[in-house]
C-alpha positions in Angstrom: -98.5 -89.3 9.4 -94.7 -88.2 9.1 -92.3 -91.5 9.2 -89.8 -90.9 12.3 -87.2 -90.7 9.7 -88.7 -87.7 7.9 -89.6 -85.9 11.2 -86.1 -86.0 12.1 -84.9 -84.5 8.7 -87.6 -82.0 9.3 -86.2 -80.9 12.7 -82.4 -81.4 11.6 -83.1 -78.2 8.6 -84.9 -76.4 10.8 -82.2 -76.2 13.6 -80.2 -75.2 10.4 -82.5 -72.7 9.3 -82.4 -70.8 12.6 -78.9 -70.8 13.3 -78.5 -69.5 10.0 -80.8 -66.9 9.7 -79.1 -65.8 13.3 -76.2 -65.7 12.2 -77.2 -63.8 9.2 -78.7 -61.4 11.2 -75.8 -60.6 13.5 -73.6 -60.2 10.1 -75.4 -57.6 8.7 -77.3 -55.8 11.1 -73.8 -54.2 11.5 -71.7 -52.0 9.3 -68.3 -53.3 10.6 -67.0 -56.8 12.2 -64.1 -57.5 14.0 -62.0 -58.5 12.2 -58.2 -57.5 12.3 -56.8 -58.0 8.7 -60.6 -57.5 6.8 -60.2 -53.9 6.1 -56.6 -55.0 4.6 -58.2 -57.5 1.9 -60.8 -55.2 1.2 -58.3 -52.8 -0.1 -56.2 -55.3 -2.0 -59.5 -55.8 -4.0 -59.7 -51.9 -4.4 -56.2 -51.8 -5.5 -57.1 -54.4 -8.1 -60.1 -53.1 -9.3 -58.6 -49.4 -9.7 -55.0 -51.1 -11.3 -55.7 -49.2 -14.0 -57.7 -45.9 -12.8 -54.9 -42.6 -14.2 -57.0 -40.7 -10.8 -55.6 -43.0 -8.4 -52.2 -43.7 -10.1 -51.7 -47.3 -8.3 -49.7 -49.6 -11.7 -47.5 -46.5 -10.6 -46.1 -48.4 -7.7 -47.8 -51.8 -7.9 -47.7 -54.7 -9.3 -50.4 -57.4 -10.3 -49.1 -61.1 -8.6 -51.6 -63.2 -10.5 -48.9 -66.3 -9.1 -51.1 -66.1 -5.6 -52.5 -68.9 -3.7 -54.9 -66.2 -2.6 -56.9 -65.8 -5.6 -60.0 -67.8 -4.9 -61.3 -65.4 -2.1 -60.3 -62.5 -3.7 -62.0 -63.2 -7.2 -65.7 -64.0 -5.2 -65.3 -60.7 -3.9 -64.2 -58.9 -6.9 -67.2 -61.0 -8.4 -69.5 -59.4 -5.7 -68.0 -56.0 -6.2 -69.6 -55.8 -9.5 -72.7 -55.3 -7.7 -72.6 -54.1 -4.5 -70.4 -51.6 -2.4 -66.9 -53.2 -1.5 -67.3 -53.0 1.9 -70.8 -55.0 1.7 -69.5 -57.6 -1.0 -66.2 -58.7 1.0 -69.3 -58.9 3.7 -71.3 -61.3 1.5 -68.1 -63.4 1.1 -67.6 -63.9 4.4 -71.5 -64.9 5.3 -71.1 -67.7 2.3 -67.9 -69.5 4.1 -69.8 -69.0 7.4 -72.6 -70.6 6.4 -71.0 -73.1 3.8 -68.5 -74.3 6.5 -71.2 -76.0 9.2 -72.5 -77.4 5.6 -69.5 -79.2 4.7 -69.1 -80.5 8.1 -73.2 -81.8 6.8 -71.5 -83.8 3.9 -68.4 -85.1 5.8 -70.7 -86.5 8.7 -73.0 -88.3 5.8 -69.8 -89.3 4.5 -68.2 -91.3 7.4 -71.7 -92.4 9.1 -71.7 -90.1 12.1 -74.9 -88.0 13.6 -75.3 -85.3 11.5 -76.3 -83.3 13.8 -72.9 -82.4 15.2 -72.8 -80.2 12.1 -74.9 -77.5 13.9 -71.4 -77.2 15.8 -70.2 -75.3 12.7 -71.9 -72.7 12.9 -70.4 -71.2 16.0 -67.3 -72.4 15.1 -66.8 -70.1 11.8 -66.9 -67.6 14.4 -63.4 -68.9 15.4 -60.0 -67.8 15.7 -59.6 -67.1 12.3 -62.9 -65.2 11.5 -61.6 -62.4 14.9 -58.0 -62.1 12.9 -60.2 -61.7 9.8 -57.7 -64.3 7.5 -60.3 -63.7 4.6 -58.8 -66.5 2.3 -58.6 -68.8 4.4 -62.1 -68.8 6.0 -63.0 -69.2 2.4 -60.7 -72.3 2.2 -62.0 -73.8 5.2 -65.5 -75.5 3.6 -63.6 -76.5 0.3 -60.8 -78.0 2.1 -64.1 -80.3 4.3 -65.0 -80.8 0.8 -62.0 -82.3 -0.2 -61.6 -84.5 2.9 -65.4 -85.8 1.6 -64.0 -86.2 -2.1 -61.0 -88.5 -0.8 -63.2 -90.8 1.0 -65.4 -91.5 -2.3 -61.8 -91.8 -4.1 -60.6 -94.7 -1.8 -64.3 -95.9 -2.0 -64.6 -95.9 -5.7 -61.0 -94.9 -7.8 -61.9 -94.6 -11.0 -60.3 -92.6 -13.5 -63.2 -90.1 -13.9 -62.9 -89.9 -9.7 -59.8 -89.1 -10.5 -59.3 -86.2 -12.4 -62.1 -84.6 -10.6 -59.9 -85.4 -7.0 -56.8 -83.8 -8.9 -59.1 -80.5 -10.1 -60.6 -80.2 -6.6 -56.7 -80.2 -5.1 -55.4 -77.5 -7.2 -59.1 -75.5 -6.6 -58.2 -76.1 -2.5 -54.1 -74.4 -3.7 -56.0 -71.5 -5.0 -58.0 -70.7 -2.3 -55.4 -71.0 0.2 -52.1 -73.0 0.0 -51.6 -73.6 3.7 -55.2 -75.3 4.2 -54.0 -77.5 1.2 -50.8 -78.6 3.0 -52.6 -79.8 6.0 -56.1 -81.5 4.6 -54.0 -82.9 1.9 -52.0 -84.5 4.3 -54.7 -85.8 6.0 -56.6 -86.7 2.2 -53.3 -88.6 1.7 -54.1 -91.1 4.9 -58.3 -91.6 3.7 -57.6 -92.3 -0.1 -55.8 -95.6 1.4 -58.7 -97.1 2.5 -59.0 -100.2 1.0 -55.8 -100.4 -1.2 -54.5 -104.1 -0.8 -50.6 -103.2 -2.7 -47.8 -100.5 -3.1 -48.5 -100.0 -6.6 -52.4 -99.5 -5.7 -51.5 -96.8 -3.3 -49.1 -95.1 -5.5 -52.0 -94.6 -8.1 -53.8 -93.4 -5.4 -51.4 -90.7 -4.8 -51.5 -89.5 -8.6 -54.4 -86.8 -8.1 -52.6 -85.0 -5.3 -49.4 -84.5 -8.0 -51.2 -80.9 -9.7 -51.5 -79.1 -6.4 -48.3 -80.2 -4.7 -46.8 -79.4 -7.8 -48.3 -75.4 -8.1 -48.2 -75.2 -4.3 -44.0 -76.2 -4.9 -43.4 -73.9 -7.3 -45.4 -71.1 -5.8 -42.9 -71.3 -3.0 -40.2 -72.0 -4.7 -40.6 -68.8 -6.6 -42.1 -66.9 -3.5 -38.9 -67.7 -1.7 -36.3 -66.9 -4.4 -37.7 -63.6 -5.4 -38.8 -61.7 -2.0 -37.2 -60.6 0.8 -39.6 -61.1 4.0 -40.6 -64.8 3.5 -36.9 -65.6 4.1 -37.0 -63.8 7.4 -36.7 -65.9 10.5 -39.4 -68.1 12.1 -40.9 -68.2 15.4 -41.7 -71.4 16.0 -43.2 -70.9 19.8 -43.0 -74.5 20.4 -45.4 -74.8 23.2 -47.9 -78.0 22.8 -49.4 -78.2 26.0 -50.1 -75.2 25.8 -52.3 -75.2 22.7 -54.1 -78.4 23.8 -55.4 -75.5 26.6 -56.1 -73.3 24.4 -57.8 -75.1 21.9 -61.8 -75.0 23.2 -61.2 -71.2 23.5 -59.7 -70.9 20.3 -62.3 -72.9 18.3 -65.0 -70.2 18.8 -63.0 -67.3 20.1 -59.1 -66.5 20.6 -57.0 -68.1 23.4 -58.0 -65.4 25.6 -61.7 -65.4 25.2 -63.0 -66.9 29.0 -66.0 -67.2 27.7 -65.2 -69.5 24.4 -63.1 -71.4 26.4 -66.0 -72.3 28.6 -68.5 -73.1 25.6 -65.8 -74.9 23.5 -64.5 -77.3 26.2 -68.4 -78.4 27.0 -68.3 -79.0 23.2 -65.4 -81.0 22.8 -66.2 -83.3 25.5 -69.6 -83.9 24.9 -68.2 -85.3 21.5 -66.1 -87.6 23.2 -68.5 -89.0 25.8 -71.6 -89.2 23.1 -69.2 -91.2 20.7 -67.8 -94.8 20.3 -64.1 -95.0 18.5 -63.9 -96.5 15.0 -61.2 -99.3 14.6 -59.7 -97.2 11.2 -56.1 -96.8 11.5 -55.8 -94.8 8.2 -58.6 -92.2 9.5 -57.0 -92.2 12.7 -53.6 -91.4 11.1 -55.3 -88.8 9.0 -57.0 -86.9 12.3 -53.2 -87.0 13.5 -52.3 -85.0 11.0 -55.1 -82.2 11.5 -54.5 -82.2 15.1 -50.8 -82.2 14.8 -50.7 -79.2 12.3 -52.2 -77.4 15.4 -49.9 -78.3 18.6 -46.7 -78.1 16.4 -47.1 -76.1 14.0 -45.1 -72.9 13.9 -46.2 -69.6 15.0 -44.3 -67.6 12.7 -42.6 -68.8 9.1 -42.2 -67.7 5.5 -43.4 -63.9 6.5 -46.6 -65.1 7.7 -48.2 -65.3 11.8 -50.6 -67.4 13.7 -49.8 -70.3 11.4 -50.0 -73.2 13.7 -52.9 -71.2 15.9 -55.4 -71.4 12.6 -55.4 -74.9 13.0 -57.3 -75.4 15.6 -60.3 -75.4 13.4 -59.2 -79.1 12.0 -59.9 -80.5 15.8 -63.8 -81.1 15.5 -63.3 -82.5 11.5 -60.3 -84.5 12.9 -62.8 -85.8 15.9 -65.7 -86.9 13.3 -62.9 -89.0 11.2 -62.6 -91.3 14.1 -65.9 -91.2 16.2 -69.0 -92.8 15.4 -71.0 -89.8 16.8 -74.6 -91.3 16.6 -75.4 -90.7 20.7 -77.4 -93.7 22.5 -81.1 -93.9 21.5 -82.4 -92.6 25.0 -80.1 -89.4 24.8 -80.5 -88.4 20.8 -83.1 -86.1 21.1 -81.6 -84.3 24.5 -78.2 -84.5 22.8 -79.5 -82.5 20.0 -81.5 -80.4 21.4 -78.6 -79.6 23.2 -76.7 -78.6 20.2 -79.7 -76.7 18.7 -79.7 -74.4 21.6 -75.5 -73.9 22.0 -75.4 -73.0 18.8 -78.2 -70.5 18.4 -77.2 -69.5 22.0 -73.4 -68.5 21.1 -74.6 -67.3 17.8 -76.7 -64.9 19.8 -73.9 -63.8 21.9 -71.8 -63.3 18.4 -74.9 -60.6 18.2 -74.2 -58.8 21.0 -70.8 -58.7 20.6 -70.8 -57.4 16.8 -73.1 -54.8 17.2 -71.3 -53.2 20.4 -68.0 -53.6 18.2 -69.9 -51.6 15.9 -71.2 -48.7 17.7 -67.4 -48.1 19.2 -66.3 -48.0 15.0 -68.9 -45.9 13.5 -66.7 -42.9 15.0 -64.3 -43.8 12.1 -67.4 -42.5 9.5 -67.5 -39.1 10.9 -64.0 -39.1 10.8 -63.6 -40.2 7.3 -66.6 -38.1 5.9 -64.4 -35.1 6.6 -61.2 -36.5 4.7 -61.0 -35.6 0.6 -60.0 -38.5 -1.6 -56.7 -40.3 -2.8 -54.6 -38.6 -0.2 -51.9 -40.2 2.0 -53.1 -41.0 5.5 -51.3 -42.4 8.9 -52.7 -44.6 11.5 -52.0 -43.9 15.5 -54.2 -46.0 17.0 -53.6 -46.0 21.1 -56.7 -48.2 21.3 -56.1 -51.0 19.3 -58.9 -53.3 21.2 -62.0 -52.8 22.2 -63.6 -53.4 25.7 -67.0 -54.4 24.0 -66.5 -57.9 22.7 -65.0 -59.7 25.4 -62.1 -60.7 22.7 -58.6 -59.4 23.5 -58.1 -58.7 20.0 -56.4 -56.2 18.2 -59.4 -55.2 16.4 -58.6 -51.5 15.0 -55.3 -52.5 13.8 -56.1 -51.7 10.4 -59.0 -50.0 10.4 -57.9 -47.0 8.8 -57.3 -49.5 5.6 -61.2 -48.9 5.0 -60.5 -45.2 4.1 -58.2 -46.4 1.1 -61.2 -49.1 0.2 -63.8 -46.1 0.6 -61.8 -43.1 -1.0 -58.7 -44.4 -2.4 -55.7 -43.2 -1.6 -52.8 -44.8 0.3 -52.5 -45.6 3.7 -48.8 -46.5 5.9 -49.4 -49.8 6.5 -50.2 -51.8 3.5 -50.8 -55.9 3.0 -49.8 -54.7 -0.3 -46.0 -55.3 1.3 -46.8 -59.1 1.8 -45.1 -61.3 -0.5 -49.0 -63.7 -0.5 -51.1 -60.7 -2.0 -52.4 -60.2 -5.4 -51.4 -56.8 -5.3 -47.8 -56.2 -4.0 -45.7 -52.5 -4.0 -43.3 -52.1 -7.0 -39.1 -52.1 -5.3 -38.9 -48.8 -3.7 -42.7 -47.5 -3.8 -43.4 -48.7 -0.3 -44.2 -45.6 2.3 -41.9 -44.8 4.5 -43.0 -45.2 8.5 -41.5 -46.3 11.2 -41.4 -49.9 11.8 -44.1 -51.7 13.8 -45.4 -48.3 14.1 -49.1 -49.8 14.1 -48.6 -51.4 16.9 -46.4 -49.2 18.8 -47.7 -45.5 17.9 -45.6 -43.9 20.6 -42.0 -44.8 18.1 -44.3 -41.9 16.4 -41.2 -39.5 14.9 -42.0 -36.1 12.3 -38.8 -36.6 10.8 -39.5 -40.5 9.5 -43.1 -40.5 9.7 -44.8 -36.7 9.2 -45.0 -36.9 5.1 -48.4 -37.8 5.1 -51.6 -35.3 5.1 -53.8 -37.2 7.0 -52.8 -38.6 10.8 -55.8 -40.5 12.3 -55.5 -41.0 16.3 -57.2 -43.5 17.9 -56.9 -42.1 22.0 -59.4 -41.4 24.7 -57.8 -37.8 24.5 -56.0 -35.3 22.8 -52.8 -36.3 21.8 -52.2 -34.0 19.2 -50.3 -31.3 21.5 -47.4 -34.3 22.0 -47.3 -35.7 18.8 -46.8 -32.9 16.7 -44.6 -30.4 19.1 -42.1 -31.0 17.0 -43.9 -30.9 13.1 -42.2 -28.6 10.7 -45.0 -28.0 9.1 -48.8 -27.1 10.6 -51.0 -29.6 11.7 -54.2 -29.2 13.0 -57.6 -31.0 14.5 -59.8 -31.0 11.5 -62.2 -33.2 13.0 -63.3 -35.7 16.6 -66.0 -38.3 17.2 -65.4 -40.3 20.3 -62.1 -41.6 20.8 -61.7 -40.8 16.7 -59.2 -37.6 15.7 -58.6 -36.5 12.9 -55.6 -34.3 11.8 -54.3 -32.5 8.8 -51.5 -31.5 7.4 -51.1 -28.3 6.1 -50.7 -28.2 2.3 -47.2 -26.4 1.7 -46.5 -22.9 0.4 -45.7 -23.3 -3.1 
């Protein structure tokens, strides 16, 4: 007869089992997710893997930026490229930080005491804000930067020398994956690896193994900001706290305009806080400051980059398990947990629904692109940037088109390759010429700025193609249509 102990352990992997193989299933019984900036990463991997390719022409007017704090997500899926289709490996990255971050959350609970159970919350929760803006790199970061809150608890447990060195490689591995989630949950690493030091020149040692990745993370921007032109543009700070402390439940599984997240999350978050005791830590508690904090004030807008503050609303549910002993009161643990076991698989199964109706309004895009040749220079107009079937006000087709360049090559007019962050980045000069913001705005639509391309690809629930182009200098007809898809070409000139 099973020990309680082992029948617990046996029900705790199996909740795990199921929300993972449901969120598996939801991942890839669909071609394409929702997620804004995806189709851009998946074409700064093409652009890396053809760098060299005389067919496609791209060391032309790029340039390989091997100085990127983006590399860690980039090279699992340039790993996963060597065996699969790009478009399914950038898929299999994604559904190893899904599934790896409720794991971390596993090893952090073990590491501070709490029920692990509250780790089944991770699963819905890499569904979050930042999975719907599809921020690639930093999903990846997320479960190495949990990783690296459990390595500076076992430092200020144990700091040895040998603990050491491998805290200081783990830092500069959490810069490589993604420099922001650094900043933040090495601020927060900074408070933990204190526990226990009894004098100033203790806690200075202590301090030693963060020194490799504020260093790289210094002179990355350093560099970054001497040498290109957008990261110096102005912030947007949107200082509104109160505001995000709203927001937050919504934004932990959805976006802040998702009803239904907002619904789910804020049952979440506060049956943490009634099913847990406070710990007596001040060092932990100053450390969950600093995750929470990163989200109400952190900027919107700064060094070129959006939705900085907004990601970190992630950090609240890690920065809760710092300071709560979340093991719930004996008569309750099994209704507690069961609880969890069936939110989880329950919003996991609405994730479902949601990513394969997202799906069936894109796979218009496939007869569109079947019909367009290779390495040719193609223009988004997208009039439908959202779509009514996932109950996220997102702007999901934003760059949609950026899958043709990952598919056939080519070029595209609006390109992450512009971003100062990205591996690959446009040579001075080579970047296409289209009118600004014109992917969000495609009525500033102009011939004169923005007709040199041979492929325009309208996203409308009619024909728009009689407006566009009345004033084309050159031919340009309707090659091809599939729903709310159009496709138009060009006319080659007359030599």
């Amino acid at each position: 007869m099973d020990s309680p102990h082992t029948s617990d352990t046996r029900r705790y992997w199996t909740a795990h089992a199921l929300c993972a193989l449901v969120a598996l299933v939801a991942l890839w019984t669909v071609r394409y997710l929702p997620m804004v900036d995806l189709p851009q990463h998946a074409a700064q991997i093409y652009l890396w893997q053809h760098y060299d390719d005389p067919a496609d022409g791209i060391a032309r007017d790029h340039v390989l930026n091997w100085f990127t704090p983006y590399l860690g997500g980039y090279l699992l899926v340039r790993l996963a490229a060597f065996g699969l289709p790009l478009l399914q490996a950038i898929k299999l990255v994604v559904t190893l930080a899904a599934l790896a971050f409720p794991l971390s959350l596993h090893r952090l609970l073990r590491e501070t005491g709490g029920d692990r159970w509250w780790s089944l919350l991770g699963y819905p929760m890499a569904f979050g804000f930042s999975f719907y803006w599809g921020f690639l790199n930093y999903l990846v970061a997320l479960p190495v930067g949990m990783l690296f809150l459990v390595a500076a608890l076992r430092f200020a447990r144990e700091p040895t020398w040998r603990r050491a060195g491998a805290f200081a490689a783990f830092g500069l591995l959490l810069c490589l994956c993604h420099v922001l989630v650094f900043t933040v949950v090495g601020a927060a690493a900074g408070f933990l690896v204190l526990e226990g030091c009894r004098n100033v020149r203790g806690a200075l040692l202590r301090m030693g193994p963060f020194l490799p990745g504020v260093l790289f993370s210094g002179a990355w921007a350093r560099l970054t900001y001497g040498s290109v032109g957008d990261v110096r543009e102005e912030g947007w700070w949107n200082f509104r706290p109160l505001h995000r402390v709203l927001e937050l439940p919504a934004m932990l599984l959805g976006n802040e305009s998702d009803t239904q997240a907002a619904v789910v999350g804020g049952l979440l978050l506060l049956a943490v806080v009634l099913s847990a005791k406070l710990k007596l830590a001040p060092l932990r508690w100053l450390a969950a400051l600093a995750l929470v904090l990163a989200h109400l004030l952190g900027p919107h807008r700064a060094f070129g980059t959006s939705f900085l503050g907004e990601r970190f609303a992630v950090f609240a549910l890690p920065a809760l398990l710092l300071v709560l002993t979340t093991a719930s009161p004996r008569p309750w643990h099994r209704v507690l947990r069961t609880g969890l076991t069936l939110t989880a698989l329950g919003w996991l199964a609405v994730l479902l629904l949601r990513f394969q109706s997202f799906d069936a309004d894109a796979r218009g895009f496939d007869d569109i692109s079947a019909r367009m040749e290779p390495h040719r220079r193609a223009l988004s107009l997208n009039f439908l940037l959202e779509t009514p079937y996932t109950f996220v006000p997102s702007p999901s087709f934003l760059h949609f088109l950026a899958w043709y360049q990952t598919e056939k090559g080519g070029r595209v007019g609006r390109s992450f390759a512009e971003y100062f962050p990205q591996l690959v980045r446009f040579r001075p000069g080579m970047k296409p010429r289209m009118t600004h913001d014109l992917d969000w705005f495609p009525q500033r639509f102009r011939w004169e700025n923005d007709g040199d391309y041979d492929y325009f690809v309208v996203r409308a629930p009619e024909d728009l193609g009689p407006r566009l182009f009345a004033s084309a200098t050159e031919p340009v007809r309707l090659v091809a249509r599939s729903g709310v898809w159009w496709l138009y070409q060009r006319e080659p000139r007359t030599p």
